[in-house]
Phi, psi and omega in degrees: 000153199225120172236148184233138145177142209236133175251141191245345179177168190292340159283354181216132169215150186258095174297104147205141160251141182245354204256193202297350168171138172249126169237130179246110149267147199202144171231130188251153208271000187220164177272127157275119202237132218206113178253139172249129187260351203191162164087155134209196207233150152252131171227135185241101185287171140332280201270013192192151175233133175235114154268113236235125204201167222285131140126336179289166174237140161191148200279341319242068173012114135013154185024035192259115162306162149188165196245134161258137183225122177245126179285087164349273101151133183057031185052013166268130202269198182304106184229124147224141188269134159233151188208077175338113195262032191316146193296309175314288190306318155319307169316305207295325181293315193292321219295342173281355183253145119284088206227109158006011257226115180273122201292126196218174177281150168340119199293144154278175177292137172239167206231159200225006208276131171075022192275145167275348196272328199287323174283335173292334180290272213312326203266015142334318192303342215280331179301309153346313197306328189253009176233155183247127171106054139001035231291109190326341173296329167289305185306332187302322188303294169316316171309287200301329168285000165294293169314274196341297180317304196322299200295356189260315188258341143223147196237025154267343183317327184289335183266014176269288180313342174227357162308119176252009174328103172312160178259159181234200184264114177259173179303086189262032164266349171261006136283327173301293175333329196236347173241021203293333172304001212247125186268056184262146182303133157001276157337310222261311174260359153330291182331277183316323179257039163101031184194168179260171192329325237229318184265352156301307171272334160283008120326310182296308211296301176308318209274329183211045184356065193185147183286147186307298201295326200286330197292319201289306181284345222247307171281308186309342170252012174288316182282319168267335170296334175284335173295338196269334216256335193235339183238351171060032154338165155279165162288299178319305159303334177294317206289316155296324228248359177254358163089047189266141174237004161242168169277338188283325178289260198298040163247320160312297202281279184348277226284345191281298218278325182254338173102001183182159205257166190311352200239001153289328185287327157306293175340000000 
């Protein structure tokens, strides 16, 4: 894989792969606002699956998991402008506003697809990629006309954006239960539900009396033999998307757990 990316600031980058697909689980730690000039994206939630292709906008909330599978198209590689949305900058935007904010579930991916001003903001950018010694004033600028739109064109935007809530200590058999697809270090999910490594797995251990990896891998291949059986998936899509990261390992771990490999079960 050939990944390129050119920064107008450690907040705005011109994103491309070029080679045939990048897959990621990732929790990102800013808000992401993802313009597509080429390409396209799968991003795979718990409760949702999204696909994303050149000209669309979208937001991707903060502290949100997900599996990114990103795609070439048309001979065209993956290309997107991104622009990190950070809670400091973010504070600093707010602290001028008045605004309200009410405690609500977790936010979803929100879609931006076909607005003009907004796709005018993002594709401004695109020149900035090639010049050098910046004046750090422009990106603030962009930035902050950027929100203004957001807050302009939705006006629920403010309980995303400006919500500054930390994560805290969750239930953590309904969370493993609803995010175990997600191929993350231990540490990472320690993180997310409130607690450090050591208290993480002796938690996991009281809770499901089995070590996190044995638990991880039993499920995720639970998930995927129901992906061949009810939705008739590929082995290939399955196999990324239960948090597998080669096809030769989960055709293997499969074939170890069920007794016969993935493509019997297509037959």
């Amino acid at each position: 894989m050939e990944y390129k990316a050119k920064y107008m600031t450690d907040d705005i980058k011109l994103s491309c792969y070029e080679d045939k697909f990048f897959k990621s689980d990732i929790l990102f730690d800013d808000h992401m606002l993802i313009w597509f000039i080429s390409g396209e994206t799968k991003i795979v939630q718990p409760d949702a699956t999204y696909f994303f292709k050149k000209d669309d906008i979208f937001l991707i909330p903060r502290n949100q998991l997900a599996t990114i599978i990103n795609y070439p198209k048309d001979g065209e590689p993956h290309k997107t402008v991104v622009m990190h949305l950070s809670s400091a900058r973010l504070r600093n935007f707010y602290a001028k506003q008045d605004v309200q904010i009410q405690p609500f579930a977790s936010p979803k991916i929100l879609c931006f697809n076909n607005h003009p001003l907004l796709e005018s903001c993002l594709s401004s950018l695109i020149p900035y990629f090639e010049m050098k010694d910046l004046p750090e004033d422009i990106a603030n600028l962009k930035i902050t006309e950027a929100i203004s739109i957001l807050r302009t064109i939705d006006k629920g935007i403010d309980q995303v954006l400006a919500n500054f809530e930390e994560l805290g200590k969750v239930d953590l058999v309904s969370y493993m239960e609803r995010n175990f697809m997600f191929n993350l270090p231990l540490q990472k999910f320690g993180y997310l539900t409130g607690r450090s490594l050591t208290t993480f797995k002796r938690d996991f251990s009281k809770a499901f009396s089995t070590t996190p990896q044995r638990w991880l891998t039993q499920k995720r291949l639970e998930l995927a033999h129901y992906q061949f059986v009810e939705k008739k998936k590929k082995p290939i899509d399955v196999c990324y998307e239960v948090g597998f990261e080669n096809i030769s390992h989960f055709s293997y771990a499969f074939k170890k757990q069920f007794g016969y490999p993935p493509t019997q079960l297509l037959k």
